[in-house]
KOLZA-509786 format. One record per residue (C-alpha): x, y, z. Coordinates in steps of 0.25 Angstrom, whole numbers, plus 2048, in hexadecimal, padded with zeros to 3 digits. Layout:
BEGIN
XYZ;...
This chain:
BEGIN
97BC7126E;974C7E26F;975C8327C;97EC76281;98DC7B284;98CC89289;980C9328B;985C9C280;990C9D274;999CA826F;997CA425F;99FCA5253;9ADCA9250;9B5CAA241;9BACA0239;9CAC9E23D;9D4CA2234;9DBC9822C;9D1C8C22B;9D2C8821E;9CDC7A21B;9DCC7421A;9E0C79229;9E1C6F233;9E0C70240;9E7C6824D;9E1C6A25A;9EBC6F265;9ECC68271;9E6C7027D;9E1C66287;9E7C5B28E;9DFC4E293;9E6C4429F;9DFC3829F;9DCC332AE;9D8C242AB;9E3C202B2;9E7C1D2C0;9D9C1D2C9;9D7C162D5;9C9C142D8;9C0C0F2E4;9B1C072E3;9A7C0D2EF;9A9C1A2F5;9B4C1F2FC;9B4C2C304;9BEC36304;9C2C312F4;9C2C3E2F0;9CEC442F9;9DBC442F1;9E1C3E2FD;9D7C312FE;9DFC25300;9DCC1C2F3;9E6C122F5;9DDC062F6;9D5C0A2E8;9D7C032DA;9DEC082CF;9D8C092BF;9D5C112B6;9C9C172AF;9C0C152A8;9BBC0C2B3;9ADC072B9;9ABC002C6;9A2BF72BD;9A7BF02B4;9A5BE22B9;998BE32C3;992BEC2B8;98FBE12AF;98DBD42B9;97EBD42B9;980BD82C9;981BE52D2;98CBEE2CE;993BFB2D5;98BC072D4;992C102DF;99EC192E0;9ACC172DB;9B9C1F2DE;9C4C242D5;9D1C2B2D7;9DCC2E2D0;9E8C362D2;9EAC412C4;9F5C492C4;9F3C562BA;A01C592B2;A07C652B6;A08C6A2A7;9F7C6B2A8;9F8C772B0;9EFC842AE;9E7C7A2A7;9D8C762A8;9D7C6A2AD;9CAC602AB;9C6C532B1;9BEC4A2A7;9B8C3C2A9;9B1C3729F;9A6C2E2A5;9A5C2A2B3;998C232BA;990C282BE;991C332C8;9A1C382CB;9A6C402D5;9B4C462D3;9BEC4D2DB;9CDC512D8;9D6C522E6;9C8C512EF;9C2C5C2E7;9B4C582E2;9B5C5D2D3;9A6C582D0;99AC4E2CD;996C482BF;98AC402BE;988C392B4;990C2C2B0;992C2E2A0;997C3C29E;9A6C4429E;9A6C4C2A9;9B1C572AD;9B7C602B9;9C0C6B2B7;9CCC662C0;9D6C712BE;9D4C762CB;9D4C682D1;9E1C632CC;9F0C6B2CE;9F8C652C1;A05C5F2C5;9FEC592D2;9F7C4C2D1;9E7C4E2D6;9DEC432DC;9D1C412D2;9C7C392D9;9B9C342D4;9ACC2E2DB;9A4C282D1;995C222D5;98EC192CA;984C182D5;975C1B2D1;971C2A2D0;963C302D0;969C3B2C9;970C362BE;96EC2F2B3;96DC242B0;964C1E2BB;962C0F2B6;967C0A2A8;968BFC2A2;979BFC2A5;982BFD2B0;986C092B5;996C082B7;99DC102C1;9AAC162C0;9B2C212B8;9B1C192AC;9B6C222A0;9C4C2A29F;9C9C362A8;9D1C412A4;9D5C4E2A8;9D6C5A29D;9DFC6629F;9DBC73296;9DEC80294;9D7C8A29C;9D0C9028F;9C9C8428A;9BDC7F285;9B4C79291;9B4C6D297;9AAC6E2A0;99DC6E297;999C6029C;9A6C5A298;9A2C5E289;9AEC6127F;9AAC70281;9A9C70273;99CC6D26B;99BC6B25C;98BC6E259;98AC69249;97FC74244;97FC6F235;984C6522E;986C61220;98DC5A212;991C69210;993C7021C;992C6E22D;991C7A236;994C79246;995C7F251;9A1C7E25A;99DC81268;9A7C83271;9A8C88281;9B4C8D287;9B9C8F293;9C3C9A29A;9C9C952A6;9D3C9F2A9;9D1CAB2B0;9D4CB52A7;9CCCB729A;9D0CB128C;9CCCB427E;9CACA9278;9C9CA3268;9C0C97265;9C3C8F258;9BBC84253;9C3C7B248;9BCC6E241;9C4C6623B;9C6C57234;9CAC4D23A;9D9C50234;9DAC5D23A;9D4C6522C;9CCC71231;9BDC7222B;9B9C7E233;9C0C8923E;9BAC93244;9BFC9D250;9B9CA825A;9BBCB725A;9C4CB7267;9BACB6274;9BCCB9283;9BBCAD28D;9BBCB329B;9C2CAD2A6;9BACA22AB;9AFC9F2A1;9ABC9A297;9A6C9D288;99FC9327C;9A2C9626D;99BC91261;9A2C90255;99AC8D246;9A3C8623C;9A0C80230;9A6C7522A;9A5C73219;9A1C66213;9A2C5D21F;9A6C4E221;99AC4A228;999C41234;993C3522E;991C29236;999C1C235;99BC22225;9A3C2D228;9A6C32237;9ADC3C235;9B3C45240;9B6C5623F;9BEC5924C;9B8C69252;9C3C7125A;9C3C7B262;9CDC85266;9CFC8E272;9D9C99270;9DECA3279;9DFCAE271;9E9CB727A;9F2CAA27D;9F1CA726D;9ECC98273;9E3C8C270;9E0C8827E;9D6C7E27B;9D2C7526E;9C7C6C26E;9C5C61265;9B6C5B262;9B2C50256;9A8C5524C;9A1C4B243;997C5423B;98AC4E239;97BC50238;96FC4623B;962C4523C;956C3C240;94AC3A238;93EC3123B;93DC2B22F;94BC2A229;954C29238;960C2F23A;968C38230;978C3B230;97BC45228;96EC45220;96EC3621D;967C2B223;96FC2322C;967C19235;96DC17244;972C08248;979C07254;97BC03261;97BC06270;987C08277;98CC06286;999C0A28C;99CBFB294;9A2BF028F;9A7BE5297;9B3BE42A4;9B4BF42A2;9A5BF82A4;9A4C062A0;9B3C072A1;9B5C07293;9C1C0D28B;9C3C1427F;9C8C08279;9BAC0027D;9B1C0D275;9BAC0B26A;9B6BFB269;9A9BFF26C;9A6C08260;9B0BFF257;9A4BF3259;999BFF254;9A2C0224B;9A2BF3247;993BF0247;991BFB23E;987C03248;986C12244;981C17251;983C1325E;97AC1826D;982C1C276;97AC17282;975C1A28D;980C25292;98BC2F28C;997C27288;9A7C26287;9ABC3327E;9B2C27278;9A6C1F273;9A0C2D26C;9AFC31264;9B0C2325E;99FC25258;9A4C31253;9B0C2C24C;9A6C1E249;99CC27243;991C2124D;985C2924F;984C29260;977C2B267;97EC2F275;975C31282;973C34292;971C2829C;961C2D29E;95FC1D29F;951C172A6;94DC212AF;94FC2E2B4;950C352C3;946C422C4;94EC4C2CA;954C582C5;965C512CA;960C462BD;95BC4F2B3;969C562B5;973C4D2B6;96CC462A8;96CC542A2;97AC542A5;97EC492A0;977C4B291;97FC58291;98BC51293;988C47288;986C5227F;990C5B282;99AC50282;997C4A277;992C5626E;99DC54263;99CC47260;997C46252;992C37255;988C3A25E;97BC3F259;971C3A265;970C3F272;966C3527B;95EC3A286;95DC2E28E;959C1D28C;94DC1728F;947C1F29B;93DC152A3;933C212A7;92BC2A29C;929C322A9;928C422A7;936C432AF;93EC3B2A4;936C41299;93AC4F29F;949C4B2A1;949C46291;944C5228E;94EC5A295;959C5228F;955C51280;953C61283;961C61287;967C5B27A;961C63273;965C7127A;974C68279;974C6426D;968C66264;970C60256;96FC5125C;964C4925E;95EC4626D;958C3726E;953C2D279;953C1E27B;946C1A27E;93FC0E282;931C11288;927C1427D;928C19270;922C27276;926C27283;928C34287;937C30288;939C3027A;934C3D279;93EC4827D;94BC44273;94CC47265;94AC3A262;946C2C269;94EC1E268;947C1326C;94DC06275;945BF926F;948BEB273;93FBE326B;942BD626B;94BBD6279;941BDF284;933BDB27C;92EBDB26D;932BD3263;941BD925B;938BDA24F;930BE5256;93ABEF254;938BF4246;926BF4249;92ABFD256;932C0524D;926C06241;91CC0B24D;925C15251;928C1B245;91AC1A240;914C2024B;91EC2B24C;925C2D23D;92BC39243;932C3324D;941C3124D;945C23255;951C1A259;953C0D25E;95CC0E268;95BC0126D;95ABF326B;960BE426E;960BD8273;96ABD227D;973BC727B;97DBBE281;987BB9276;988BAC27F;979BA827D;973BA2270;966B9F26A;961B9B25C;954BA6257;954BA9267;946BAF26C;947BBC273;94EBB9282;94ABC028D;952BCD28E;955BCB29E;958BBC29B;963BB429B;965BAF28C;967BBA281;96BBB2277;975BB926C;96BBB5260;95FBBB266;966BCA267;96BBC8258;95CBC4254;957BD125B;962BDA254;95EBD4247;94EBD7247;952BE724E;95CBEC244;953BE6237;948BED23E;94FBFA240;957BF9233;94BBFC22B;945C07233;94FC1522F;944C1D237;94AC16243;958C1F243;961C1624C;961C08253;969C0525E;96DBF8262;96DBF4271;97ABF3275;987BF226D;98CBEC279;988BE3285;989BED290;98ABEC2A0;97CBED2A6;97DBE72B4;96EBE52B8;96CBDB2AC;96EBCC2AD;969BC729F;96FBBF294;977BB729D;981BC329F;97EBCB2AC;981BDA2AC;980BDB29C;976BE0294;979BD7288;973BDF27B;981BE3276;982BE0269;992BDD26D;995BD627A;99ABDE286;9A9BDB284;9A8BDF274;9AFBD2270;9A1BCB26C;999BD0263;98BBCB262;984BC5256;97ABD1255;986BD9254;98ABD3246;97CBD5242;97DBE5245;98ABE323D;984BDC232;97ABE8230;982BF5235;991BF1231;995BF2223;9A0BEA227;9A0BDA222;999BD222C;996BC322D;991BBE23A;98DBB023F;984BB2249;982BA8255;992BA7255;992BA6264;987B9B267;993B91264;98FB8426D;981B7F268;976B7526B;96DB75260;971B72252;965B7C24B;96CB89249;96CB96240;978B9E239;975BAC239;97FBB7233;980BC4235;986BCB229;986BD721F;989BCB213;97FBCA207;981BBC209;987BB2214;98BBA5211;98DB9A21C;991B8C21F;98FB8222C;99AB7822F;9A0B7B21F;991B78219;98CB85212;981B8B216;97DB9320A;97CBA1207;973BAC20F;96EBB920A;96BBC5213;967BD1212;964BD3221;973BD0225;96DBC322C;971BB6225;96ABA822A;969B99229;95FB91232;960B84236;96DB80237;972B7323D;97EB74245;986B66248;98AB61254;999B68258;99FB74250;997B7A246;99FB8623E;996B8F235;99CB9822B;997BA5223;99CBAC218;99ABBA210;9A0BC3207;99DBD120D;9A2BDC202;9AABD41FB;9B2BCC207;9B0BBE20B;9ABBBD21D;9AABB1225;9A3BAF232;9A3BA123B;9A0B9A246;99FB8D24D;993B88253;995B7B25C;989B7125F;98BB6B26B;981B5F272;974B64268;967B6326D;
């Protein structure tokens, strides 16, 4: 992050006294946070006057957030809302939280928000994924209650990205609200809502790990302080591994300083994937050195890691090969729209977690904190990125507001040990020179941010589009079999890519096939993307083909499946489901898992599986059918209506019989396997009614 956090660093400092390898150390409590969810009242349209602390709400709604105005019309295959919505709320700051600094923090609200405190405008944010924060200590009296109001547009903005994107844009102050009260001599809030602390891992290895702890700090009060800055790493029980302190250093009144403090720590415990994620904390102490008193302590994750790319082998994590297979990520799901809670991420990463995927996009946009602290505890290598998506506006308000919001992501998410690809940008529509100068700009920018992690692009124009140019390394978004091509093209594309440049690092960032659990087909030809029938079998088929394809190509360093989940994009009517874009691997609810699903499982999970495919195409017409079973079994035995069908062996994790004959009513097939050293069982019941 050279250059990133402040202009300049004080550097150094001594090793404190007393840290011997058995000491512990518990951070003290310094801040307080008040969650605001609670108590909004809110208003659709535009009202004038909102703003005034005396504005007659009576007539608004009451909820709380998170909440979007979209989360019915965005997924109904119609028009929905984009235009203003109003919040207010009443926040009353205790009395005990005076002489504090006080910071108003919302986590994500879309797209462009306007606040105000008692009528006074506190300022804009654009951008519709990002924390942003206003220092408010002037703006609220502690012991008296303030009026907080909010205008938020998700309205279509020339200026901000994104301008077009294949998923509906919700409105509304859709992630938490809080309000944080800190000492006066504290570590910033205001470097684009970062943590103000910033962990840059300059070496690390099976014996040793060397960082840097960057801090800034600021002195709000209007004398003078000499200040201590001490940097502790710890595990995750509180054992301190390394602790280091400044030579005592004079803040002035009014400003602000940055410190760098190098620590090492002796035969690490390496961040190491789904094997072994495991998590140092990094703190850091402000004291006030004529008050004897930590002021401020801040407390950041530390996975120490290294990786690499390398055209031929893939991607590295800690010096061993360890090939990328994943999938994309959207934060919607269905009645709450964006709207999700903690509780939702956590069943989001438990279904990663259960299909065995290493590696998960985090597309097209900065996500909930929440989503990137549960990769890291996971171990799920995280590719996040900017919402650059489809086109760009040339004008000097867009480059800006975009180059803003890559800070954002970066500085906010600079310490989490799970991300190690910053994206510049999806599938830009125009290899014009005012898109390749804007890529340019940005993979510039991660680089001056943070140089140790790798910049990449999403690209779906030609293999040498100018586009795919500017990052450190290209991903490639490849629908053979769904938008043209054949699914058995893949792996030929991926050959003549790498043949014609070997020294080329690449991804798949995306590929799938829609698919509505409701329709079936048997060996189904490819549908027509737009049309109404995407039958289940037909997505599984494609799924099939990809990963056999990708699985034998290590020069390819990671693959991710379009989408985990079926997601709300409103201009889509397709599969018989208006308003969905049905490539999820899970259905939008998270209570139906598809059958390509299993096959992900099969090869990714070490977890027994045994899956009967099919399982939902129940009522049937034609008495020719097929069992096909997904499962991580040597062997799989199965039986129709209690007559065996003998024994299959696989090595693909794909076991068949062709040319089965149902009989007229309930059919119940059976399958059976002894997966490391346990007996499994999977059925279903297939009914034949009125045969053709």
């Amino acid at each position: 992050m050279a250059g990133g956090v402040l202009a300049t660093f004080a550097s150094g400092g001594t090793a404190a006294a007393g840290s011997a390898a058995l000491q512990t150390y518990v951070p003290p409590a310094r801040r307080v946070r008040l969650g605001l969810n609670s108590g909004w009242l809110f208003h659709r349209g535009d009202v004038a006057g909102a703003e005034r602390a005396g504005f007659d709400d009576s007539t608004w709604g009451s909820l709380s957030v998170p909440h979007t105005w979209n989360a019915e019309d965005g997924a109904d295959g119609a028009s929905y809302y984009r235009g203003i919505g109003w919040y207010r709320k009443r926040v009353t700051v205790p009395s005990n939280l005076s002489g504090m600094m006080l910071f108003l923090q919302f986590a994500g609200v879309n797209q462009v928000a306007d606040v105000w405190v008692d009528g006074v405008h506190l300022g804009q944010h654009r951008g519709g994924y990002s924390r942003f924060r206003f220092g408010v200590t002037d703006a609220f009296t502690p012991g008296r209650t303030g009026v907080l109001a909010v205008k938020v547009t998700n309205a279509h903005n020339p200026d901000v990205a994104p301008l077009g994107a294949d998923y509906t844009f919700q409105g509304g102050i859709y992630r938490n609200v809080s309000l944080h009260a800190l000492d006066k001599l504290a570590v910033r809030m205001l470097d684009y809502a970062g943590p103000g602390v910033y962990v840059r891992q300059r070496s690390v290895t099976a014996a040793s790990a060397t960082v840097d702890v960057k801090s800034t700090l600021f002195n709000n009060n209007t004398t003078s302080r000499s200040v201590v800055v001490r940097a502790i790493v710890t595990h995750a029980n509180g054992t301190v591994v390394a602790d280091r302190s400044t030579t005592a250093q004079t803040l002035k009144a009014n400003s602000g300083m940055g410190i760098v403090q190098t620590l090492t720590i002796a035969n690490p415990r390496r961040w190491n994937g789904l094997a072994d994620p495991y998590l140092y904390n990094a703190h850091v102490e402000i004291r006030d050195v004529a008050a004897d008193t930590v002021t401020d302590v801040v407390t950041e994750p530390l996975g120490l890691r290294s990786f690499s790319l390398d055209a031929t082998s893939g991607f590295k994590l800690n010096g061993k090969n360890l090939n990328l297979h994943g999938v994309n990520l959207h934060q919607d799901r269905a009645d709450a729209g964006w709207a999700v809670s903690d509780a939702d991420h956590e069943q989001d990463f438990a279904l990663i977690k259960e299909i065995g995927a290493n590696a998960v996009r985090m597309a097209h946009y900065q996500h909930d904190q929440k989503g990137y602290n549960l990769a890291d505890a996971a171990g799920v290598v995280v590719w996040a990125e900017i919402p650059l998506v489809d086109a760009i506006t040339d004008s000097a308000a867009f480059t800006s507001s975009t180059q803003t919001q890559l800070r954002e992501l970066i500085r906010q998410n600079y310490n989490h040990p799970s991300i190690v690809f910053w994206g510049i940008g999806n599938e830009q529509r125009t290899d014009n020179t005012p898109t390749n100068k804007l890529l340019a700009q940005l993979a510039a920018l991660v680089e001056s941010e943070d140089p140790e992690r790798i910049s990449t692009y999403a690209n779906n124009l030609g293999n040498d589009a100018g586009v795919a140019g500017h990052a450190e390394t290209t991903a490639y978004n490849k629908y053979f079999g769904w938008y043209g091509g054949s699914y058995n093209d893949l792996g030929e594309w991926a050959d003549q890519l790498h043949a014609a440049s070997p020294n080329r690092t690449f991804a798949v960032s995306e590929f799938g096939a829609g698919a509505n659990p409701g329709q079936h087909a048997l060996n189904p030809s490819a549908p027509s993307p737009g049309g109404s029938f995407h039958p289940e079998e037909y997505q599984a088929l494609l799924h099939e083909a990809s990963w056999k394809q990708l699985a034998a190509r290590p020069f390819v360093w990671g693959s991710f499946v379009w989408n985990m989940f079926d997601f709300a994009s409103d201009g889509r009517n397709e599969g018989s489901r208006p308003g969905i874009n049905d490539k999820g691997l899970v259905a939008r609810d998270r209570l139906l898992r598809k059958d390509a699903f299993y096959w992900y499982k099969a090869n990714w999970s070490a977890a027994p599986t045994l899956y009967i495919t099919s399982r939902r195409w129940t009522s049937r017409t034609d008495a020719a059918a097929e069992l096909k079973v997904y499962s991580n079994a040597p062997e799989v035995t199965a039986t129709l209506n209690d007559t065996s069908l003998g024994k299959r062996s696989s090595t693909e994790r794909i076991f068949k019989w062709t040319g089965l004959e149902l009989r007229p009513g309930v059919n119940t097939v059976t399958v059976t396997a002894s997966i490391d050293g346990a007996a499994h069982t999977d059925e279903v019941t297939w009914t034949l009614e009125n045969p053709v």
